[in-house]
BAFI-139198 format. One record per residue (C-alpha): residue number from 0; residue in one letter; x, y, z. Coordinates in steps of 0.25 Angstrom, whole numbers. Layout:
REM BAFI-139198
NUM:A:X:Y:Z
...
END
This chain:
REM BAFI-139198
0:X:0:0:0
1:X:11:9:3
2:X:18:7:-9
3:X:6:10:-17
4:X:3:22:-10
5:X:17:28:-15
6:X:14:24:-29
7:X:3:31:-30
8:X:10:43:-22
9:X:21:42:-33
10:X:11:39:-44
11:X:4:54:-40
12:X:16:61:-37
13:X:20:55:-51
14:X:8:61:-58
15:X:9:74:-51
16:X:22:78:-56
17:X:20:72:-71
18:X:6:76:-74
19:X:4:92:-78
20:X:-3:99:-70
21:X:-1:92:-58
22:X:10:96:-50
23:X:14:94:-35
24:X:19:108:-30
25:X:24:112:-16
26:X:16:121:-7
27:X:21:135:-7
28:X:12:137:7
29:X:10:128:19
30:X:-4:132:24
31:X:-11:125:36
32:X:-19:130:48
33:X:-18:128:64
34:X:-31:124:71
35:X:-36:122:83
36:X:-36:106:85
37:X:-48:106:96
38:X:-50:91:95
39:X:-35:89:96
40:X:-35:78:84
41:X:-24:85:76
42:X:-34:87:65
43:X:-42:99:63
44:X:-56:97:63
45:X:-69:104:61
46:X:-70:118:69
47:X:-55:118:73
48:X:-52:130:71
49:X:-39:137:66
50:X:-30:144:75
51:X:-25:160:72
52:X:-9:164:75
53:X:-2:149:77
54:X:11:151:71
55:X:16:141:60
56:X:28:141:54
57:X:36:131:42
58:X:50:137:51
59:X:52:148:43
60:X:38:156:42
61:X:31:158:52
62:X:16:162:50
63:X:2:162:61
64:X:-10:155:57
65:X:-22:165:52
66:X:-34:166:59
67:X:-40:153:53
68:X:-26:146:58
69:X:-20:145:44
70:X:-8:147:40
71:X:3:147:28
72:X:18:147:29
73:X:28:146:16
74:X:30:132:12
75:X:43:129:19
76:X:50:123:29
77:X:48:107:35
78:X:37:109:44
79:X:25:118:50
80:X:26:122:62
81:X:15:130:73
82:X:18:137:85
83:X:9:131:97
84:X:3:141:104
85:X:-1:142:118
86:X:-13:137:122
87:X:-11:125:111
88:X:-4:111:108
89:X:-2:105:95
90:X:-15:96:91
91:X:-6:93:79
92:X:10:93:77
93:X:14:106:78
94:X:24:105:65
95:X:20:98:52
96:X:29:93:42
97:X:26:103:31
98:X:24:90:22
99:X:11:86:28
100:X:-1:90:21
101:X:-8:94:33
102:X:-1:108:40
103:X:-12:111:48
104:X:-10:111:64
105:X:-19:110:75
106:X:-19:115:88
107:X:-26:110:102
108:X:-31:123:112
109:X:-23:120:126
110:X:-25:131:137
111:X:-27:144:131
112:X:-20:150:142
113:X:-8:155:141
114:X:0:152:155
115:X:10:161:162
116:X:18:150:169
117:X:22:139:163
118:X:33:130:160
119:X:40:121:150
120:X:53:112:150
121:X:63:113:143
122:X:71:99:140
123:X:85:98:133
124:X:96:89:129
125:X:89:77:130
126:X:98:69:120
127:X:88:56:121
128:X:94:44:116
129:X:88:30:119
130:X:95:27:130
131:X:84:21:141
132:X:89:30:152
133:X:90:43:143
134:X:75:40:139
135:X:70:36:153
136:X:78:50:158
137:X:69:59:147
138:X:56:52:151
139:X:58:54:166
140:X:60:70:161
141:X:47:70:152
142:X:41:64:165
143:X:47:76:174
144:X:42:86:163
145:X:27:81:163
146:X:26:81:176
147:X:31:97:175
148:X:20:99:165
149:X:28:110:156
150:X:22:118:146
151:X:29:111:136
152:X:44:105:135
153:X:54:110:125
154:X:66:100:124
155:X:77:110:119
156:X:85:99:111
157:X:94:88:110
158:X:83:78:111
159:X:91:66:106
160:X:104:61:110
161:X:113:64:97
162:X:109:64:85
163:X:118:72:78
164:X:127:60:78
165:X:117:50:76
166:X:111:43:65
167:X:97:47:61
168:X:91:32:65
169:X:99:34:79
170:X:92:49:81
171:X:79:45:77
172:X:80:34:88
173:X:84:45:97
174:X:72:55:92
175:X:62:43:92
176:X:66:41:107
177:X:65:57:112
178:X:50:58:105
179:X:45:46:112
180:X:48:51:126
181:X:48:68:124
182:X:33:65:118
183:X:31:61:134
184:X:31:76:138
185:X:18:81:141
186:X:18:95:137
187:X:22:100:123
188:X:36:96:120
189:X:44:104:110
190:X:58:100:103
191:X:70:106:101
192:X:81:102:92
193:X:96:100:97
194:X:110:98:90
195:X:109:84:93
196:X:95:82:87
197:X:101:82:73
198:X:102:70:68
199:X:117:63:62
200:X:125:77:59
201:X:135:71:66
202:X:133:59:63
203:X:140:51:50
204:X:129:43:46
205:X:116:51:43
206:X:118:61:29
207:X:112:75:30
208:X:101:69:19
209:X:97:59:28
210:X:81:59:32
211:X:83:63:50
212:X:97:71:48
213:X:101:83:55
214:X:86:90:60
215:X:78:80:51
216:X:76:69:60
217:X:71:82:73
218:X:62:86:62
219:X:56:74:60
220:X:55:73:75
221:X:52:85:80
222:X:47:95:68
223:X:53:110:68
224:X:65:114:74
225:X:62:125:80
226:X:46:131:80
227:X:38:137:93
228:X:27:136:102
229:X:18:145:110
230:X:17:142:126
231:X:10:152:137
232:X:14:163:128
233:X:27:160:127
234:X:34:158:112
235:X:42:147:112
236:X:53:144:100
237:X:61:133:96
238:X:74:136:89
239:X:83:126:82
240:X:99:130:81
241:X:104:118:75
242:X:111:120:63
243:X:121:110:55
244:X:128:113:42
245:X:142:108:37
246:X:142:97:47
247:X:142:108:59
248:X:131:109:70
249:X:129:123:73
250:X:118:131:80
251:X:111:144:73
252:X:95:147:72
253:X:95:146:55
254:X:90:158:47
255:X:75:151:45
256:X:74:148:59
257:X:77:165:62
258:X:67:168:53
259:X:56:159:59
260:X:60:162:73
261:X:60:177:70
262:X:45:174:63
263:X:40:164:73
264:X:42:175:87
265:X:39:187:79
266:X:24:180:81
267:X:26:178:95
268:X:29:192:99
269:X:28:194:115
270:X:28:180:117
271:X:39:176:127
272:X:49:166:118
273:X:56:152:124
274:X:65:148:116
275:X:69:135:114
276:X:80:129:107
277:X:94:117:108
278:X:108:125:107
279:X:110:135:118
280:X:111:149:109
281:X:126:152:111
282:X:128:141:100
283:X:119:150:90
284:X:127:154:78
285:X:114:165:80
286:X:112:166:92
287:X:109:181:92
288:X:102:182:80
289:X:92:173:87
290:X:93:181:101
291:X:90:194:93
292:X:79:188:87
293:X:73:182:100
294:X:77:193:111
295:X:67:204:104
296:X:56:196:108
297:X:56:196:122
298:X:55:185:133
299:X:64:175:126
300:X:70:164:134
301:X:77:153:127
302:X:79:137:131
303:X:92:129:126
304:X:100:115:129
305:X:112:109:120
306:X:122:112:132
307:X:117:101:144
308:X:118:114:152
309:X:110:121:161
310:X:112:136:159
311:X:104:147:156
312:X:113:158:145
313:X:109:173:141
314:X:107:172:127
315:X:109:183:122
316:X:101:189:132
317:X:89:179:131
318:X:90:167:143
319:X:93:154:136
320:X:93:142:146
321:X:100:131:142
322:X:95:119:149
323:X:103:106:153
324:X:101:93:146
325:X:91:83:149
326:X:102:72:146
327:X:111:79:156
328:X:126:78:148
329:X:121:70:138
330:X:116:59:148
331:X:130:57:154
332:X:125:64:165
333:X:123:79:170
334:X:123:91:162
335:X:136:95:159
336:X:134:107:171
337:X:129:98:180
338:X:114:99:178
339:X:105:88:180
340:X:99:82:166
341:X:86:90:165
342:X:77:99:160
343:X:72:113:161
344:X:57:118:167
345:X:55:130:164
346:X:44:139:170
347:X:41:153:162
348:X:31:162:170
349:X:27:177:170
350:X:42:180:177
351:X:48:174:166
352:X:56:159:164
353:X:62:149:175
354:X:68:135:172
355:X:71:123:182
356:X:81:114:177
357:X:77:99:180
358:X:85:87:182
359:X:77:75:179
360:X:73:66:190
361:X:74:76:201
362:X:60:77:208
363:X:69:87:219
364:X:79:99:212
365:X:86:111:216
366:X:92:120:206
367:X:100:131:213
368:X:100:141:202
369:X:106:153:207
370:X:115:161:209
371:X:127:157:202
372:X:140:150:208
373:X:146:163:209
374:X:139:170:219
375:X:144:183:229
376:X:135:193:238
377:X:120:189:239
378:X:112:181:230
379:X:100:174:225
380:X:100:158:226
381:X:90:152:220
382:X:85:137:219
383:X:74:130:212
384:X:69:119:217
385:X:61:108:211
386:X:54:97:220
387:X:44:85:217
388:X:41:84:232
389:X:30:95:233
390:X:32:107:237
391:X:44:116:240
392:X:44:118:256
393:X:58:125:255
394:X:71:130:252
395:X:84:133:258
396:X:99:135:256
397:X:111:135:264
398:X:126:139:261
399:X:135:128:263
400:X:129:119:273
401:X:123:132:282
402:X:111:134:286
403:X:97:134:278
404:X:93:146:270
405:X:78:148:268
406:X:75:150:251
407:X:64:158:246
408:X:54:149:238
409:X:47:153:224
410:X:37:143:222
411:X:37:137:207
412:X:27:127:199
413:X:39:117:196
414:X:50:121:206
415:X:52:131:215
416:X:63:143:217
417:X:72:144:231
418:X:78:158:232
419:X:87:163:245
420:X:98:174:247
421:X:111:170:248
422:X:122:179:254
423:X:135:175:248
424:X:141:185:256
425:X:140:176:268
426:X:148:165:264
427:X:163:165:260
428:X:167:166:245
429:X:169:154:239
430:X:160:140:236
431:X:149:139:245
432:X:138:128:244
433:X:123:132:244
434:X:112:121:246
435:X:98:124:242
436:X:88:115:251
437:X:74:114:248
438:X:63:105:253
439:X:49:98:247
440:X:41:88:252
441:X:53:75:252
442:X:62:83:261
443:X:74:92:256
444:X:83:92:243
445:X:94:102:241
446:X:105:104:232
447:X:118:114:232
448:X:126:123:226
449:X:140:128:226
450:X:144:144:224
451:X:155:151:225
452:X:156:166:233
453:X:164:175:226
454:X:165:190:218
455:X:173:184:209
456:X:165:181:195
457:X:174:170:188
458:X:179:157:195
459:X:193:152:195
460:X:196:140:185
461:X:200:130:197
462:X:189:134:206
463:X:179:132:194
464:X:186:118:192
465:X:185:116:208
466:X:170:121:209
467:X:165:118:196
468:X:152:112:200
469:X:148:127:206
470:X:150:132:194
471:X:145:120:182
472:X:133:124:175
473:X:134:140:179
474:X:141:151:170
475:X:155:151:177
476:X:166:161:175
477:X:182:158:173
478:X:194:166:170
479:X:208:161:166
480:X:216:159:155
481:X:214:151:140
482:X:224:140:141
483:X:217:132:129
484:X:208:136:119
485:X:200:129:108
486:X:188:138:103
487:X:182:139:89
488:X:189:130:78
489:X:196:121:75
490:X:191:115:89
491:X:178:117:86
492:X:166:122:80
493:X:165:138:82
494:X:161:141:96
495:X:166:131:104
496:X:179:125:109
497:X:186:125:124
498:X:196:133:131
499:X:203:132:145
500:X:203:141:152
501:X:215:142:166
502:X:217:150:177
503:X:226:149:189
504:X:217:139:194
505:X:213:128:183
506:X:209:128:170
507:X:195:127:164
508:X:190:121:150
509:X:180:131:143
510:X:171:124:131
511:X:166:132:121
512:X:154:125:115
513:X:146:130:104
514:X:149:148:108
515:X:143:153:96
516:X:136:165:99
517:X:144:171:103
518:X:157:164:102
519:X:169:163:111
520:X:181:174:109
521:X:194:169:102
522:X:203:162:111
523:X:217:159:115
524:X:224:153:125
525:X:230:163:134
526:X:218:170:133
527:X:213:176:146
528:X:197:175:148
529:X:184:174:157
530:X:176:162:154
531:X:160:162:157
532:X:155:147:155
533:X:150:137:161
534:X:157:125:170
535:X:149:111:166
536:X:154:96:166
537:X:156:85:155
538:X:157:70:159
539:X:169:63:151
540:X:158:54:146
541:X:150:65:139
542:X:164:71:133
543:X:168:60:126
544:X:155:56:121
545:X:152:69:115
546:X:154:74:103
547:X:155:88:105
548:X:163:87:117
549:X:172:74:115
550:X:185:84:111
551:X:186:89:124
552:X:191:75:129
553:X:202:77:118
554:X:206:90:126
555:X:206:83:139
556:X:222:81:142
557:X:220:98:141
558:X:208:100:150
559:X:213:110:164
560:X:216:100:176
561:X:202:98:185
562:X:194:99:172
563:X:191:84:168
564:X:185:75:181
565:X:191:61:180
566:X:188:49:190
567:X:193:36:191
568:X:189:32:176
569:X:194:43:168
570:X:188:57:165
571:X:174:59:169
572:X:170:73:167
573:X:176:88:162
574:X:173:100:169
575:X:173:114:159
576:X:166:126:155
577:X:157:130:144
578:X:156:140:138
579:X:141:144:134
580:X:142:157:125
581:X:157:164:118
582:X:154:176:126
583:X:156:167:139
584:X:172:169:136
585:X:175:182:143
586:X:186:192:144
587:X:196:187:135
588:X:210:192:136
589:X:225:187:131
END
């Protein structure tokens, strides 16, 4: 039967192009309409009515429907794709393959109400294989996130393990494994693409023509690249980075994703935006033309991964958070600055936007977010607390074992928000402990943290070395001189390389990974500078597994004395700085 279907198929095709007259011509317009699917049947029936000022877009047009809900675009691009819009859910996909016949889209009425408070999750770096832990350890997260109830999730890339080095069959196998358990989360869940969500660039087997290569097999997957949705009147963007020409992975928003970005917020004028995207901006080739192009509009907060790093960067002078890695350093174990594997909740109200940071499996946390390890005169410590045993009764701290401080409480829906005065002053410079108690109905949890008092700004290379948990994760300041320098070619790509920096009290290695915008200074070893990056660890295992860091095992026999941790079976992990933007290079002098 299916082969006589085809004949005929061939038989008509045939006809079409030899007969005169007949003729099989291209659409010049994509026309269709967005209506309000009431009996949530993905069909539109019979007094469904259209819906006015949805936008839709083929990725380079954008256009809102009229006020019977049609609307028209150019005939280009892959796929059509709406905008949802507060107070509705998709009642048909929200992207359609502009080769189907049917290009209309239905909507289903939620709450008309738009709500103040709410909150979503962002999720990154899950790097999903088919390991059986791995996929236990993302189902045990989607459990945690319904329990939350969000808004809607966004997993900010890197959904799968490595596709760029794999082979299409291997990555499918991977893709197939992450849409059977993210379709698990209760509340709308939208995908971003990673660097390592391209499929076989790396990888010697599949050819560029190959059907799944590079974006292809997302696409298939996933639809659009980047689009946007509408939540509580907030306008939300995805943006895809990932760029890949003359075998060379690179990060820049295209021309044609500029000119839809530009056309898609010029609709949503007074809207706050979230935006959402993989590569942390600093690794932009256009970084600023995008911030210039965002920035006008307002309230703009944006939301990366890619770094397996918690930390939250001015960009440009819009707040991007960079959130650490679902599968910690690449499941070897935690983030590389000592964050738990996790996620992000994010809770945006009328005083503007707060996140939690979540380690998966914790029904009891304490994040001591402030201030900084550096600290001197009075100042503000701040913890959130998180518990699954009820109520918060209390909060306290104490300064190295002394005695209990009382904590202010700010009540919260997920977690709450411990707040106290600490006097610096009081205590003598140098490292002090501060442990943050709190208490819920299952008794008392705690945790601590080490800061150092002093008026001085940068810390001493050995003391870094010495105290370097105080410092990982945080932005940290050294001063010395360049003993070794490798930035820019022929080490590697532009933007990145190492240095090692000394002082009279140890030397410190500085990687520079993926500066773009802007980029470091020149360097040259004698050089005299000030450093502002930040301290993180990698395990030996992850280094010499990787393939964007297995050349700093090469350099090892050079790395400053205290940097690599070695027990009884050889190296186990190397302590370092990274440096997150060019301009963190400070004060250069020879």
């Amino acid at each position: 039967m299916k082969r006589a279907a085809a004949g005929l198929i061939f038989v008509a095709l045939l006809i079409a192009l030899l007969i005169p007259g007949v003729a099989c011509t291209a659409p010049t317009r994509y026309e269709g309409i967005v209506f309000e699917d009431c009996n949530v049947n993905g069909l539109r029936d019979n007094g469904e009515p259209g819906i006015p000022d949805i936008l839709v877009s083929n990725g380079l047009t954008v256009t809102a429907t009229d006020e019977t809900g049609t609307y028209n675009l150019p005939a280009e691009g892959r796929f059509i794709f709406i905008t949802t819009p507060s107070g509705y859910e998709p009642g048909t996909p929200w992207y359609i393959d502009t080769q189907e016949r049917d290009l209309d889209f239905g909507l289903t009425p939620g709450s008309p109400e738009v709500i103040s408070e709410f909150v979503f999750v962002q999720m990154t770096d899950i790097h999903l294989d088919t390991a059986v832990e791995h996929l236990a350890f993302f189902e045990q997260a989607i459990e945690e996130v319904n329990e939350i109830a969000p808004a809607f999730v966004v997993i900010t890339g890197d959904l799968v393990y490595g596709a760029d080095t794999a082979t299409v069959s291997q990555a499918r196998e991977w893709y197939d494994a992450y849409l059977s358990l993210a379709g698990s989360f209760d509340a709308p869940t939208y995908n971003v693409l990673g660097n390592h969500d391209v499929v076989g660039i790396y990888c010697e087997e599949p050819l560029p023509t190959d059907p799944g290569y590079n974006e292809q097999t997302y696409l298939d997957y996933f639809g659009p690249t980047y689009y946007s949705f509408d939540c509580n009147g907030h306008h939300c963007v995805v943006l895809d980075p990932n760029e890949f020409a003359d075998e060379h992975q690179f990060y820049r928003i295209p021309d044609n994703q500029i000119e839809w970005l530009q056309q898609d917020i010029a609709y949503s004028e007074g809207k706050p935006l979230l935006v959402f995207f993989h590569e942390p901006t600093p690794s932009w080739e256009n970084r600023t033309e995008v911030s210039n192009i965002l920035r006008p509009h307002g309230t703009v907060a944006m939301f990366s991964g890619h770094w397996h790093q918690d930390v939250l960067l001015d960009s440009q002078g819009i707040p991007e958070q960079v959130t650490g890695a679902l599968c910690g350093e690449w499941w070897f174990g935690p983030c590389p600055d000592g964050m738990p594997a996790g996620y992000r909740i994010v809770s945006v109200d009328a005083d503007g936007i707060s996140g939690f940071y979540r380690a998966v499996g914790e029904e009891r946390q304490i994040n001591i977010t402030a201030p900084d390890a550096i600290v001197s005169g009075q100042v503000v410590l701040t913890a959130q607390v998180y518990t699954g045993h009820g109520v918060l009764k209390g909060a306290s701290y104490r300064v190295d074992g002394g005695e209990p401080v009382p904590m202010s409480i700010e009540r919260g829906d997920i977690w709450d928000t411990a707040t106290a005065l600490w006097d610096a002053a009081l205590v003598e410079e140098g490292y002090h402990t501060i442990t943050v108690m709190a208490e819920d109905n299952a008794g008392t949890f705690s945790a601590e943290k080490e800061f150092k008092v002093t008026d001085e700004e940068s810390v001493p290379v050995g003391e870094l070395i010495s105290h370097f948990d105080t410092y990982m994760g945080q932005y940290t300041t050294v001063k010395g001189q360049i003993s070794f320098v490798a930035i820019g070619e022929p080490y590697a790509a532009e933007g990145s390389g190492a240095v090692v920096l000394s002082d009279d009290t140890g030397g410190m290695l500085v990687i520079v990974a993926e500066c773009i915008t802007p980029s470091p200074p020149t360097l040259a070893a004698g050089d005299t500078v000030t450093v502002r990056a930040v301290p993180i660890k990698y395990s030996w295992d992850f280094l010499t597994g990787s393939r964007e860091f297995a050349s700093v095992q090469q350099y090892a026999y050079l790395l400053p004395e205290g940097l690599l941790v070695s027990d009884e079976t050889g190296p186990d992990e190397l302590m370092l700085m990274r440096l997150l933007s060019g301009d963190g290079i400070q004060e250069v002098s020879q």
